[in-house]
C-alpha positions in Angstrom: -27.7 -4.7 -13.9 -25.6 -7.6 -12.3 -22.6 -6.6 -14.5 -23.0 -2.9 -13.5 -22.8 -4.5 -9.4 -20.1 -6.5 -10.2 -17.8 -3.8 -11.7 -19.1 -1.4 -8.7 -17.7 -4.6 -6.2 -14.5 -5.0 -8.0 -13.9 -1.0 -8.0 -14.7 -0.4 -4.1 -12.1 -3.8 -3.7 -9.8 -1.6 -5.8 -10.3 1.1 -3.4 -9.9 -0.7 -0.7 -6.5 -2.2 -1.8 -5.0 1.2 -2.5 -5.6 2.6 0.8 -4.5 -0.3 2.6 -1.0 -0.2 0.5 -0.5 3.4 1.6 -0.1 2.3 5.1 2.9 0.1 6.0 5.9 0.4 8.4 7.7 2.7 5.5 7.6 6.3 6.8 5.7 5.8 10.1 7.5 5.4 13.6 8.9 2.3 13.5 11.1 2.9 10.6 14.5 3.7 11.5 16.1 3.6 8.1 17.1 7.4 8.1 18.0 7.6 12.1 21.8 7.0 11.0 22.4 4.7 14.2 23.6 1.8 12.3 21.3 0.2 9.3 19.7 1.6 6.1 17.3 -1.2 6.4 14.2 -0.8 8.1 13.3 -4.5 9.3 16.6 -5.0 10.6 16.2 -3.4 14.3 13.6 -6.0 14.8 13.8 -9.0 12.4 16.8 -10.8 10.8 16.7 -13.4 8.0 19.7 -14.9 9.2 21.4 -15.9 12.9 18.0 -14.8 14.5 17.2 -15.5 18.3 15.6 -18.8 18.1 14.7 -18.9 21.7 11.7 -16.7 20.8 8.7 -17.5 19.7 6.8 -14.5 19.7 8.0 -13.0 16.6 9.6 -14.3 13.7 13.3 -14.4 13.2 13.8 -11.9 16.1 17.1 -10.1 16.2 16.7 -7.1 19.0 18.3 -7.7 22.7 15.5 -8.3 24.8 14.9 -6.6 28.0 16.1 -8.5 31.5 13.6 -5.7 33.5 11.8 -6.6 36.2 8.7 -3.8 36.2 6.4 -2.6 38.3 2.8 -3.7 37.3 -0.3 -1.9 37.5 -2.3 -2.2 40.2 -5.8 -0.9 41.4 -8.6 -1.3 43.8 -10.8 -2.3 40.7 -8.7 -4.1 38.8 -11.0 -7.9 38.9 -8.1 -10.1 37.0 -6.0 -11.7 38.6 -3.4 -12.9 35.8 -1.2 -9.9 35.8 2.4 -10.7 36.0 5.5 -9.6 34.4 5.3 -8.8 31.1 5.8 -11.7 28.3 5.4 -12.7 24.9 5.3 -9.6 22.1 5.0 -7.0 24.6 8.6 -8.1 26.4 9.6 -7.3 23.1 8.1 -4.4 22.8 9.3 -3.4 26.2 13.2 -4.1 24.6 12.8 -0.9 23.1 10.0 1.3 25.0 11.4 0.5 28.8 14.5 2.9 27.8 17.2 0.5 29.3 18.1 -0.8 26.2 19.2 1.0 23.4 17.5 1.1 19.9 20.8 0.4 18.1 21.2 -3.2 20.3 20.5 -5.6 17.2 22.5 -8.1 15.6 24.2 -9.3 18.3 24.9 -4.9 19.1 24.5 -5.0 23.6 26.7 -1.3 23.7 24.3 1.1 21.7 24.4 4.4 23.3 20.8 5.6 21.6 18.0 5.0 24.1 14.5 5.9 23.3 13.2 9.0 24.6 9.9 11.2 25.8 6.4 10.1 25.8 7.7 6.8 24.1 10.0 5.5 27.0 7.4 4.0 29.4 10.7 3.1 31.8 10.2 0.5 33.9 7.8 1.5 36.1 4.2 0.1 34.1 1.9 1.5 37.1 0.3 4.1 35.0 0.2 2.2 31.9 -3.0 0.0 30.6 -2.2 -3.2 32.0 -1.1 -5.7 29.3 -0.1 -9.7 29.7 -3.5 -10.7 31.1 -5.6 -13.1 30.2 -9.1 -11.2 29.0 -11.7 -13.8 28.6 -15.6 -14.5 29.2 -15.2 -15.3 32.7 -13.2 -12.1 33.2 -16.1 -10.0 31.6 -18.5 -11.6 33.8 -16.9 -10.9 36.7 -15.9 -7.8 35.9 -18.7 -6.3 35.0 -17.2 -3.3 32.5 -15.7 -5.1 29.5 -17.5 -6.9 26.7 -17.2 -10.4 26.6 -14.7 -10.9 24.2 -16.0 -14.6 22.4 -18.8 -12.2 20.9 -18.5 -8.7 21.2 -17.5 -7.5 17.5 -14.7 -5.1 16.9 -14.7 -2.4 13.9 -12.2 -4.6 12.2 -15.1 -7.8 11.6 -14.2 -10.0 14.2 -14.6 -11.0 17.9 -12.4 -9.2 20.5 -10.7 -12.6 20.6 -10.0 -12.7 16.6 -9.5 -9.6 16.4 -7.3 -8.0 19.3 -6.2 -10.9 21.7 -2.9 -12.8 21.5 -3.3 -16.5 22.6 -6.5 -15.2 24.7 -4.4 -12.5 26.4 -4.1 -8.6 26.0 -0.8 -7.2 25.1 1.0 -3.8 23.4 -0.1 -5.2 20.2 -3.7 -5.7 21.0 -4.0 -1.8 20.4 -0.8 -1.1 18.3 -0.1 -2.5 15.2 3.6 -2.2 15.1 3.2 -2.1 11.2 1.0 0.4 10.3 -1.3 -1.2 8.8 -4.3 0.6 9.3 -2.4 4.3 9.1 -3.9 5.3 12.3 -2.0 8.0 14.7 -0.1 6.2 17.6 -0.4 2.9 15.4 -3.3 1.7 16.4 -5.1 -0.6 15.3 -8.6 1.0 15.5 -8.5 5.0 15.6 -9.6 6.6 19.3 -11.6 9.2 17.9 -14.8 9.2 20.4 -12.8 6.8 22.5 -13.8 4.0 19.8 -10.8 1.9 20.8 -11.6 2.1 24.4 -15.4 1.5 24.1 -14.5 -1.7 21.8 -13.7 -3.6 25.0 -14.9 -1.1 27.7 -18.4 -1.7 28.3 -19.1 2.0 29.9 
């Protein structure tokens, strides 16, 4: 019997591991390989092994032009955090792309690209009717607020806190909800799918 568990554990790990190596950045919408603006390579519009922007500290061996935008922030009559300011750390560099002032093809030292994303996927630089992002999200927040879990407990569908799982250095940003990667092969890349609003409801306390 414990042999019969063991080989049911290892074959659901199995499982498991093929699934997860089915989702990656290959094939999903961050890889530009095929969009014939300038690399074959699909890291390359983002990372660099070599002559990276050291200034930045946010993401490893950076090698896209960041964004100089100054944006308008959200704003609301029951927004309770106070910590919203421009935006900073991965999502800036998110922004580099997704705030349609600089082009996709500025990379490797590129500033003249003339391929600027487009649609649903340039936010501009107005963020006003975006999810805010760059705030810190903590307990006190969740007290005072009212509407959000506290995130030193609450439990996301991934295993961990809101804090393990979602936060960057305690705050919420682009890549709390999107996993530029694809690692979990969900539409829109998120992290946690939104069917019955489960992404929503993991911090939204409604």
């Amino acid at each position: 019997m414990k042999k019969l568990c063991l080989w049911a554990a290892f074959i659901l790990f199995a499982a498991s591991q093929i699934v997860w190596s089915q989702a990656g950045i290959t094939g999903s919408a961050h890889d530009f390989s095929g969009q014939g603006w300038g690399t074959t390579e699909i890291c390359q519009p983002c990372h660099t092994p070599h002559n990276a922007d050291a200034s930045l500290t946010d993401a490893p061996l950076w090698n896209h032009q960041t964004t100089t935008t100054t944006f308008t922030l959200y704003s609301s009559s029951t927004l309770t955090t106070t910590t919203i300011g421009q935006p900073d750390g991965s999502s800036k560099l998110c922004l580099s792309c997704h705030d349609g002032t600089v082009a996709l093809e500025n990379f490797g030292g590129t500033t003249t690209g003339t391929h600027f994303i487009s649609g649903e996927h340039n936010l501009g630089v107005t963020l006003a009717n975006d999810h805010p992002i760059s705030f810190i999200y903590n307990t006190a927040l969740a007290t005072a607020d009212g509407g959000l879990f506290d995130p030193a407990t609450h439990t996301t569908s991934l295993g961990g806190t809101i804090n393990n799982d979602l936060l960057i250095g305690g705050k919420l940003q682009c890549a709390s909800c999107h996993d530029v990667h694809n690692h979990y092969n969900n539409p829109s890349l998120l992290k946690i799918s939104n069917n019955g609003s489960m992404l929503c409801l993991t911090c939204h306390n409604k």
